[in-house]
C-alpha positions in Angstrom: -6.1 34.9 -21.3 -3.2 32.7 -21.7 -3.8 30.1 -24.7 -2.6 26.2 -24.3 -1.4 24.6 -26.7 -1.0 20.0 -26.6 -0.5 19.1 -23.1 -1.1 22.2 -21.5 1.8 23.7 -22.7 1.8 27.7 -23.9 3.2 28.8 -27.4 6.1 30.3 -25.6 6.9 27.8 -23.9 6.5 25.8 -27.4 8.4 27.6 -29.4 11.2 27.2 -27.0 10.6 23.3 -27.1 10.3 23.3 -30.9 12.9 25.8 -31.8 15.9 24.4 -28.9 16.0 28.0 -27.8 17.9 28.1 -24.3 16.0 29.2 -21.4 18.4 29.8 -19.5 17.3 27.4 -17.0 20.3 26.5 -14.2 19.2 23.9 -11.0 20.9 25.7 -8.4 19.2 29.3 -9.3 15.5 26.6 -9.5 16.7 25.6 -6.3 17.9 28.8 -4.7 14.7 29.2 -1.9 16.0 25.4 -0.7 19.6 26.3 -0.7 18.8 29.5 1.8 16.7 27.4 3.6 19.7 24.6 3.8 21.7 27.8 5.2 19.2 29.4 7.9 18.5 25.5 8.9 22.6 24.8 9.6 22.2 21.6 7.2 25.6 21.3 7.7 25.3 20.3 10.9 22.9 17.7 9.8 23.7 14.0 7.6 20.9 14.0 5.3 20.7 11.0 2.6 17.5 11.4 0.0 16.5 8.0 0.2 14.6 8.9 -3.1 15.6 10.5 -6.0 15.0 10.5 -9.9 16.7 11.5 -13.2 15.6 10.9 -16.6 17.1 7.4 -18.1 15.4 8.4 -21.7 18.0 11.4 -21.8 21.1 9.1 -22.1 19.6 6.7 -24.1 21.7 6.2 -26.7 24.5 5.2 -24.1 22.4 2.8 -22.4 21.5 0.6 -25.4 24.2 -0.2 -26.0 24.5 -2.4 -22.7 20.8 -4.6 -24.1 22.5 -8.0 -24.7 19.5 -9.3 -26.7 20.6 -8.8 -30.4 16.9 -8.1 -31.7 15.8 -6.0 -29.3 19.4 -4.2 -29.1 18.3 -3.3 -32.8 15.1 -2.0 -32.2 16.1 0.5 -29.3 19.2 1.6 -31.3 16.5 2.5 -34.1 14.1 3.7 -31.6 13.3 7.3 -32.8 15.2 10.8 -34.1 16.7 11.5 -31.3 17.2 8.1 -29.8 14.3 7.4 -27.9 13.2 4.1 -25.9 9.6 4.3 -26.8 9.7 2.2 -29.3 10.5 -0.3 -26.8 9.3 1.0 -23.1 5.1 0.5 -22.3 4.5 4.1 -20.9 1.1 5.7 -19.5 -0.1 9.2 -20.7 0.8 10.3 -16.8 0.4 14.3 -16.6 3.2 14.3 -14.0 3.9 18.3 -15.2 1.0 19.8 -13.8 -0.2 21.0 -17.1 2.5 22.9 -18.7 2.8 24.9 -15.0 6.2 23.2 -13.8 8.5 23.3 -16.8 11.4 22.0 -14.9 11.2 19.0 -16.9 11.1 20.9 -20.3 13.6 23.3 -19.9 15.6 21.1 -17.7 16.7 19.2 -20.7 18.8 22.1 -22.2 20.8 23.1 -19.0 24.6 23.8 -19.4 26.3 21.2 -17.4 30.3 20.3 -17.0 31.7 18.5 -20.1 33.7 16.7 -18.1 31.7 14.7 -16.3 28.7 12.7 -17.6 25.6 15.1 -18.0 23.5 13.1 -14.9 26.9 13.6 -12.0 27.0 17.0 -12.5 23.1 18.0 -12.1 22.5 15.7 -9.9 25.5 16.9 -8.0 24.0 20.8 -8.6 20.6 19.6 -6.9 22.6 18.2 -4.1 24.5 21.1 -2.7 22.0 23.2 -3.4 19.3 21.5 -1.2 21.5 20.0 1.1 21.9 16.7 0.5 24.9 14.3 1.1 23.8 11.5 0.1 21.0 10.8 -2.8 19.7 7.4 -4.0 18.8 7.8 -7.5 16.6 6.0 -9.4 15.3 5.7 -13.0 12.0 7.4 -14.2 10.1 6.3 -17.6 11.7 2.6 -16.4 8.8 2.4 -13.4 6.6 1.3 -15.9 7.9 -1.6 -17.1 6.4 -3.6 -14.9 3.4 -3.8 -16.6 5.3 -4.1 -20.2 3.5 -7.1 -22.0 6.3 -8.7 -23.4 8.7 -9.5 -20.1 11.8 -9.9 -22.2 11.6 -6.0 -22.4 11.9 -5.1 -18.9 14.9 -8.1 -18.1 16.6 -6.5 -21.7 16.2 -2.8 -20.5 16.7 -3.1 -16.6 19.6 -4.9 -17.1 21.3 -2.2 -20.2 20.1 0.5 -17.5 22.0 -1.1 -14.4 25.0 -1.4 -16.3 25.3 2.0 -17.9 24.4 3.5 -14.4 26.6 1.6 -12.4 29.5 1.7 -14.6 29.3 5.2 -16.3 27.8 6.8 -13.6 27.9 6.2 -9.9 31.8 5.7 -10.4 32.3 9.4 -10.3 30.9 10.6 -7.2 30.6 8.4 -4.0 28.0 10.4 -2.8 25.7 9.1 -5.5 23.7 5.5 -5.1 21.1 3.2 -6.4 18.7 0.6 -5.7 19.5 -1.6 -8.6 16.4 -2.5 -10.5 14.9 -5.5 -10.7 13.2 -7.1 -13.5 10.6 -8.7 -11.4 8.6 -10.4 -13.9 11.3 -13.1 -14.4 12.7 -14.2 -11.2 15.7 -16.1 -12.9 16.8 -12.9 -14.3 16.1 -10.8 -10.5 18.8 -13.3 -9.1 21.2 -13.5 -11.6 21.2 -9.3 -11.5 21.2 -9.7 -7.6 24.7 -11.9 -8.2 26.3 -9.3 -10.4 25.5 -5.6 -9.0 25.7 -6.8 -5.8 29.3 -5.3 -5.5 29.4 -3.0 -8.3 29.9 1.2 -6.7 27.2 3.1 -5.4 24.8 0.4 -5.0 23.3 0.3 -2.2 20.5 -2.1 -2.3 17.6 -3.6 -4.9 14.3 -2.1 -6.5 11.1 -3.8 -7.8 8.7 -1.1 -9.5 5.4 -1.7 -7.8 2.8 -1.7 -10.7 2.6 -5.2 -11.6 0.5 -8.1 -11.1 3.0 -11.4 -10.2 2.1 -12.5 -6.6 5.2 -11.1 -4.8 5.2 -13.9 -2.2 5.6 -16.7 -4.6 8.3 -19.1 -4.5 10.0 -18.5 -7.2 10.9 -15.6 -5.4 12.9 -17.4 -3.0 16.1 -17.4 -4.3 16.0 -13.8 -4.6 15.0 -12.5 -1.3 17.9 -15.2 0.1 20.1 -13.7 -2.2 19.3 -10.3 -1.0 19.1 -11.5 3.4 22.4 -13.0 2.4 24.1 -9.7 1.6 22.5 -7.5 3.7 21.0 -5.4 0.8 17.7 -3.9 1.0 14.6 -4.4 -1.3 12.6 -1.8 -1.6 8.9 -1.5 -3.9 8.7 1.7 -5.5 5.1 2.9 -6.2 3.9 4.0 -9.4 0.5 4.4 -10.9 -0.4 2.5 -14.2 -3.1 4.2 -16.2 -4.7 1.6 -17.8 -5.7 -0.1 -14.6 -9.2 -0.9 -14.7 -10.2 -0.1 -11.5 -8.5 3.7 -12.4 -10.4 4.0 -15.6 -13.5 5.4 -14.8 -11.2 8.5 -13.1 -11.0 11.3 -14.8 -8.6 13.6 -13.2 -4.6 12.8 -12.6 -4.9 14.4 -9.0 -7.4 11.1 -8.4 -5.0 8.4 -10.1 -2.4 10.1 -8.4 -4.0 9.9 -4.8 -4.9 5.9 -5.1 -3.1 4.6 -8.0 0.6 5.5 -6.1 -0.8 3.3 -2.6 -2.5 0.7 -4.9 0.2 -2.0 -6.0 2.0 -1.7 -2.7 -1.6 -2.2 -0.4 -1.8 -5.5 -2.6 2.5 -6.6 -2.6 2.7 -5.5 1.3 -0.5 -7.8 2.5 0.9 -10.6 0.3 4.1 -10.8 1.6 3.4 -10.0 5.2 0.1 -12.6 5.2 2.0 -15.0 3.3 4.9 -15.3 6.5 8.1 -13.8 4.6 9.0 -11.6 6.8 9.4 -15.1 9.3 10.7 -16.9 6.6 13.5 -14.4 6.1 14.0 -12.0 9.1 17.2 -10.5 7.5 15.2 -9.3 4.9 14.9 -5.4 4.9 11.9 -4.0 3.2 11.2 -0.5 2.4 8.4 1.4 0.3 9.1 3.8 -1.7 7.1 6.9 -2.8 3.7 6.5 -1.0 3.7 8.7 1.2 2.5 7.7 5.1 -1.1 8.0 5.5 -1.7 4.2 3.9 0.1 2.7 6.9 -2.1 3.4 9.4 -5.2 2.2 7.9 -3.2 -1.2 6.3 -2.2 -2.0 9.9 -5.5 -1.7 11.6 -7.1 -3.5 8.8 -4.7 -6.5 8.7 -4.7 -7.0 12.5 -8.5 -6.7 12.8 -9.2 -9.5 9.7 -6.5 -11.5 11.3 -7.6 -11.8 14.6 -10.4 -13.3 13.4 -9.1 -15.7 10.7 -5.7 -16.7 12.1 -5.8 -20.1 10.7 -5.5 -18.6 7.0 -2.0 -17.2 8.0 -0.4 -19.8 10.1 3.3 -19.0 9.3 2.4 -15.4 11.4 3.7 -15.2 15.0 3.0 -11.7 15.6 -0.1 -9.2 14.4 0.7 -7.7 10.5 1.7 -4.6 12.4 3.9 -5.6 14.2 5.8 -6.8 11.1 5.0 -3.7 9.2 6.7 -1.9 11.9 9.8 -3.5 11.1 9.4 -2.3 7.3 11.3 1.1 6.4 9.5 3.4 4.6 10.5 7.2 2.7 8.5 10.4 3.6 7.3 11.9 0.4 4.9 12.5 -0.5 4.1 13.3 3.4 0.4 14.3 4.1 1.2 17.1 6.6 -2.4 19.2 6.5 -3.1 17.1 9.8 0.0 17.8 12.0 -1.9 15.3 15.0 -2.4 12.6 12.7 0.8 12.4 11.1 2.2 12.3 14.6 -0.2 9.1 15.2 1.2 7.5 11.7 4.7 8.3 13.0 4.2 7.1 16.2 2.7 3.9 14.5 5.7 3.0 12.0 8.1 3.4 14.7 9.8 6.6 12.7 12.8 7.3 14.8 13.9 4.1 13.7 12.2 3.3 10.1 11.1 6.4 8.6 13.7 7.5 5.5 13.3 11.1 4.4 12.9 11.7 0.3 12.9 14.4 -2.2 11.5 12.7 -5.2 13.0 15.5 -6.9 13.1 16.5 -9.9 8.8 15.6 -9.8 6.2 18.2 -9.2 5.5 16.8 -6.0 9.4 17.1 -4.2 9.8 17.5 -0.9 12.5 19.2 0.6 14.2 18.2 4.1 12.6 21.0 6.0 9.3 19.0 5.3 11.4 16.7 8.5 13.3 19.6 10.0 10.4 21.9 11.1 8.0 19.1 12.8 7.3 20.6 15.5 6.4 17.0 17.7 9.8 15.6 16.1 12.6 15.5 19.0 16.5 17.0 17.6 17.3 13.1 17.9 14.3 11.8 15.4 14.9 14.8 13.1 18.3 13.5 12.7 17.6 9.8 12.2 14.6 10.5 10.2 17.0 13.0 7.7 20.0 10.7 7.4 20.6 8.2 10.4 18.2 5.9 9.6 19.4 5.7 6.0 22.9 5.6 6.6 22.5 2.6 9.0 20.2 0.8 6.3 22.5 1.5 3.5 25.8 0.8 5.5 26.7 3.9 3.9 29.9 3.9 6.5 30.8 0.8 4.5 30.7 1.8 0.8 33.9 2.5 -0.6 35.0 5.7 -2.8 34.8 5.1 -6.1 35.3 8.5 -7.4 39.4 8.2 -8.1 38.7 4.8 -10.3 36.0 5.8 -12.7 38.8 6.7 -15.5 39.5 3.0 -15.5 35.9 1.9 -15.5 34.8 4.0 -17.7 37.5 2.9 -20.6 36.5 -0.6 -20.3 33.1 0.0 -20.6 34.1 1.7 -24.0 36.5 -1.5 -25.1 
């Protein structure tokens, strides 16, 4: 019998948390069963851009604080724990996202040698990368999904905005093949436009993010400004889902694989009908949508449900000139997690969402759940054509990833003024 210690977590596996011992832990030997299969699938043949991506803001903490322009609460995340940590200032759930102490990528992750010479995030990210054959990889933030739901709003404006900098000016610099969906700090739609204005240009960003898990009606005008903003430029918005724990209606569930199976569809059900009932996509056409981290099997069911109430209650969207589904065909959305035990249905949802044209493959690695692009390659009902717009195409035209420009020979000089 193996005994657990908090969190699922064995006393070996403790002691090597507790004690710092290294566990030798290296992503490309983690990853070496998706490099071969990179190899014996020719990936090299292939574009693939992971639409979705995470690393672990909390890590670099101390760098990122310093960017909170709020003197008060600049303070309080600078004194935020030993080693620098944002709880003091983040509004987290108690999310069991590590399979209870079974995947300890996360925990020995954290002590990986990487290259001093470039900052600690470039060079694993870079190490997942070529190891699972990826040449271009959307990153986003982690702990920061929550925020959302923070109960004071000034938190997720001060943080966002401290995270977008660091990120865009201490990170993305160094490697072209690196981007972001810049966050937005939906709560506040003053502050969503004026962070629209500034990264709008800054490297490696290749569109804008609002974390799904909160409750501000999504088609409300003071969201206007923003979503012009965004046709304007071209730049996508995309809603990435996460759970919140302390949702009511998730209460009364007492397993994580249940909040993980509804609570990830939840927000977005409720932000999609909203902004599709409510005429946005007519009122801005430009606008690109895409949704993030919910895998495929919601689609199907939101579509048919949509079109069958509105059909019969047309009057209470009148902005509408076509069926819900036929603008959610028109939305982009990312694979994983994709819900492949029923190869015939998934090639209904596919067929539904149009995916040769809107479907975005996505990792979600580093999580428990990652997918890898063979989850894509080795669909048997997938033509060569939609495996390759589905693994990169689709992306690279979304992203205007032939327009970004290389960075990678100018991050010395950004980087020194974001020390001055």
């Amino acid at each position: 019998m193996v005994t657990m210690v908090s969190d699922g977590v064995t006393p070996d596996l403790a002691r090597t948390i507790n004690t710092g011992e290294r566990a030798g832990f290296d992503t490309r030997k983690h990853l070496e069963h998706a490099a071969q299969q990179a190899r014996d699938r020719n990936y090299q043949d292939l574009l693939i851009v992971d639409a979705d991506a995470h690393h672990y803001e909390s890590e670099s903490w101390p760098d990122i604080v310093k960017y909170i322009e709020d003197p008060i609460i600049k303070h309080r995340g600078q004194g935020a724990g030993r080693h620098g940590s944002p709880t003091s200032l983040m509004y987290t759930n108690p999310g069991n996202q590590n399979m209870a102490g079974r995947i300890i990528r996360r925990f020995r992750a954290g002590r990986e040698e990487t290259d001093p010479r470039v900052p600690r995030d470039v060079d694993l990210i870079r190490r997942e990368m070529e190891s699972i054959g990826i040449n271009y990889q959307v990153v986003f933030p982690t702990p920061m999904l929550d925020l959302g739901m923070h109960p004071d709003p000034r938190m997720e404006v001060a943080i966002s905005w401290a995270y977008s900098r660091w990120l865009t000016e201490e990170i993305l610099p160094h490697d072209p093949r690196i981007k972001t969906m810049v966050y937005l700090p939906f709560n506040d739609p003053e502050a969503s436009l004026r962070a629209v204005e500034y990264f709008s240009e800054k490297p490696g960003v290749v569109g804008f993010m609002v974390t799904s898990a909160r409750y501000r009606p999504v088609h409300h005008n003071d969201y206007v400004p923003v979503y012009r903003a965004l046709e304007e430029r071209g730049l996508p918005l995309g809603f990435h889902a996460i759970f919140h724990s302390s949702e009511r209606i998730l209460e009364g569930m007492n397993r994580f694989i249940s909040v993980h199976a509804i609570g990830f569809v939840l927000y977005n059900f409720v932000h999609l009908t909203n902004l599709v009932i409510n005429g946005i996509p007519e009122r801005f056409p430009g606008l690109k949508i895409v949704w993030i981290e919910n895998g495929l099997a919601w689609v199907p069911f939101l579509m048919q449900r949509l079109d069958n109430e509105y059909m019969m209650r047309t009057s209470e969207a009148p902005l509408l000139k076509r069926k819900p589904s036929e603008y959610m065909r028109d939305f982009y959305y990312t694979t994983q997690p994709m819900e492949n035990g029923n190869l015939e249905a998934l090639q209904m949802t596919m067929k539904m969402i149009n995916a040769e044209t809107q479907l975005l493959f996505a990792s979600d690695f580093p999580h428990w759940d990652f997918n890898l692009p063979s989850t894509i390659y080795d669909l048997p009902f997938l033509s060569d054509q939609a495996k390759r717009r589905i693994l990169g195409e689709n992306a690279r035209e979304l992203y205007r990833l032939d327009q970004q420009p290389d960075w990678s020979d100018q991050w010395q000089v950004t980087a020194a003024a974001a020390r001055a």
